[in-house]
C-alpha positions in Angstrom: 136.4 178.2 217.2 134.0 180.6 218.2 132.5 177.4 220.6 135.2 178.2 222.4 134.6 180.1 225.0 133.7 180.1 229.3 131.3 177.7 230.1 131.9 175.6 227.3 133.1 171.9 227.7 136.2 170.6 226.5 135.8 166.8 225.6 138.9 164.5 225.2 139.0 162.6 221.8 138.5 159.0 222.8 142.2 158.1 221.1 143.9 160.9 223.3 146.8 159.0 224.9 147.4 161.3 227.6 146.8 160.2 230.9 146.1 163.4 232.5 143.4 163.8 230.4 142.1 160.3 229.1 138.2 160.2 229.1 138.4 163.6 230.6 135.5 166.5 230.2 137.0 170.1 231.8 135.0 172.6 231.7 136.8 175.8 230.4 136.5 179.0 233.3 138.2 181.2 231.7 139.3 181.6 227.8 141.4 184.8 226.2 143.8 184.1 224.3 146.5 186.2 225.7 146.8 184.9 228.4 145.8 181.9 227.6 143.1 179.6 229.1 142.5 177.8 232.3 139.8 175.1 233.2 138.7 172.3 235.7 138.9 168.6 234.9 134.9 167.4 235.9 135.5 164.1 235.8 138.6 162.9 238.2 137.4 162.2 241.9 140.5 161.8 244.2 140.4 159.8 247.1 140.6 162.3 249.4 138.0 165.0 251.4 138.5 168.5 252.1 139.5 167.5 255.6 142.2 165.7 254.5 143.9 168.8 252.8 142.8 172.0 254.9 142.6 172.3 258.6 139.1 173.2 259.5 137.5 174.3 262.6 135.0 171.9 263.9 134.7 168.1 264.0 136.5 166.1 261.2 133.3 164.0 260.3 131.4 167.5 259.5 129.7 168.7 256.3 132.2 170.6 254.9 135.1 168.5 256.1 133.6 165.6 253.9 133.5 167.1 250.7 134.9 164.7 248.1 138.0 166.7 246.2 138.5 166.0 242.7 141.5 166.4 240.7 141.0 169.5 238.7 144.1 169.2 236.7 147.8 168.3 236.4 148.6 172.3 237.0 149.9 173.2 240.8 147.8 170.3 242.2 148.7 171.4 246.0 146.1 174.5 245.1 142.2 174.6 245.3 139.2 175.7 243.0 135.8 175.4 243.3 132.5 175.6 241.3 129.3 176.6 242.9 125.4 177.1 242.5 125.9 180.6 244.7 125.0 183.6 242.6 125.0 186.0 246.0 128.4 184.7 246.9 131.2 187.8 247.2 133.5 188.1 244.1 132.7 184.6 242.7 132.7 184.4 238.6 130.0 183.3 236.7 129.9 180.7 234.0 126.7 180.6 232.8 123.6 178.0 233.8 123.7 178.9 237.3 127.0 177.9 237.9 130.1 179.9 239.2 133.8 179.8 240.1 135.2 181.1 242.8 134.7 183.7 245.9 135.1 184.0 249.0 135.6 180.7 250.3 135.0 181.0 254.1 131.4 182.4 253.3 131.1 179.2 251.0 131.8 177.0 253.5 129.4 178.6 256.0 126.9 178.5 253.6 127.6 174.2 253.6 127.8 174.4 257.3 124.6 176.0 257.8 122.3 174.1 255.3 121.9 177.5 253.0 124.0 175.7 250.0 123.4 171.8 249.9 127.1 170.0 249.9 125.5 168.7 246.3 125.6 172.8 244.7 129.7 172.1 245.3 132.4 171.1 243.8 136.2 170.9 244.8 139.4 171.0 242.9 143.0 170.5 243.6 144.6 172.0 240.6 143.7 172.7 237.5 144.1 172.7 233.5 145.8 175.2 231.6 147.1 176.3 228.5 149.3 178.7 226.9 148.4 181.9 224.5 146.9 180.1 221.8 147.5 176.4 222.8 144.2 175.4 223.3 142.9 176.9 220.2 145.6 174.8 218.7 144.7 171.5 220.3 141.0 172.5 218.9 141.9 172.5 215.6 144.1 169.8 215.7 140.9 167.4 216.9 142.3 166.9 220.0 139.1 168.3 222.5 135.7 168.2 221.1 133.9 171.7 222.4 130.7 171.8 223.6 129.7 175.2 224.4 127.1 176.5 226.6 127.4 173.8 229.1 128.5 174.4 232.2 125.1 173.8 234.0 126.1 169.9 233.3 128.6 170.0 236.2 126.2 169.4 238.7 123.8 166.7 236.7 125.7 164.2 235.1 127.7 161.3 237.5 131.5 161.7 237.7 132.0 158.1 236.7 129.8 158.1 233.5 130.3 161.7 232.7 132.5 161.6 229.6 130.5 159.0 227.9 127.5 160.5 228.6 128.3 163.9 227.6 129.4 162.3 224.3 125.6 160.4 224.1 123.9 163.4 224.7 125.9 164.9 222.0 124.6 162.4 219.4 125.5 161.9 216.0 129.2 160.3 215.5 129.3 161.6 218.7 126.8 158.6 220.8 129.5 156.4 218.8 132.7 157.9 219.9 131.0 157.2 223.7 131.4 153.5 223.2 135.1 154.0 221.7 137.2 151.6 223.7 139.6 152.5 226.2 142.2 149.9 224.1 141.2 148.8 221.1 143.5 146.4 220.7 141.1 144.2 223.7 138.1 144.7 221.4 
């Protein structure tokens, strides 16, 4: 358990059944146990652009009205998180490999805007994943996420599409064989 901490992964187990988190990798942001833990699902690209939820000033076809949202999790899905490659950005979080959470969000976007902070060193959430005091912790021991720790810097490398199975190939081990686990067996 002691994997399991910010900045570590949380893979679903390929046999997870839940749709909200099927194939899913979040990647944990914060972890006490008190208060429990809250992350973002990496994996889930919505349809949608941050045009399409937020009025912004300027054109609708610019930079920052483009960028893709994903689905960060099934928790208040009408709000919005984002991760970053902006270490000088006010009051965001680290989470270790150069990437962090939060801050002030008008300053992000000007940073977009402006060509300091390539639309590619960003990423966009509605919602998120959470868990109760102890939950997760639980759902760890009960084989239900495979941690990976250390491993936030993969948000920005690995291709939302592929990312679960590659995550799990990189892994190795039983691991590369989990990655070619079926989505349902019963077509094998």
């Amino acid at each position: 358990m002691s994997q399991l901490r910010t900045g570590s992964l949380l893979i679903s187990q390929p046999f997870l059944g839940d749709p909200n988190f099927e194939r899913s990798v979040v990647l944990l942001c914060r972890h006490e146990d008190d208060d429990g833990a809250f992350g973002l699902t990496l994996n889930r690209l919505s349809n949608l652009r941050l045009g399409d939820v937020l009025e912004l000033p300027g054109p609708t076809d610019s930079v920052v009205a483009t960028l893709p949202l994903h689905l960060g999790g099934p928790v208040e899905p009408d709000t919005l998180h984002y991760l970053h490659r902006s270490p000088n950005l006010p009051d965001a979080l680290p989470l270790g490999d150069g990437v962090y959470w939060g801050g002030d969000f008008r300053q992000l976007l000007t940073l977009v805007e402006t060509g300091v902070l390539p639309p590619t060193d960003i990423r966009l959430y509605a919602g998120y994943s959470g868990w109760t005091a102890g939950q997760l912790r639980e759902e760890v021991r009960e084989n239900v996420w495979i941690v990976h720790p250390n491993a936030a810097g993969k948000v920005f490398t690995l291709d939302n599409d592929a990312f679960w199975q590659a995550i799990l190939r990189e892994k190795g081990g039983r691991y590369r064989m989990l990655s070619n686990y079926p989505v349902d067996p019963r077509l094998n």
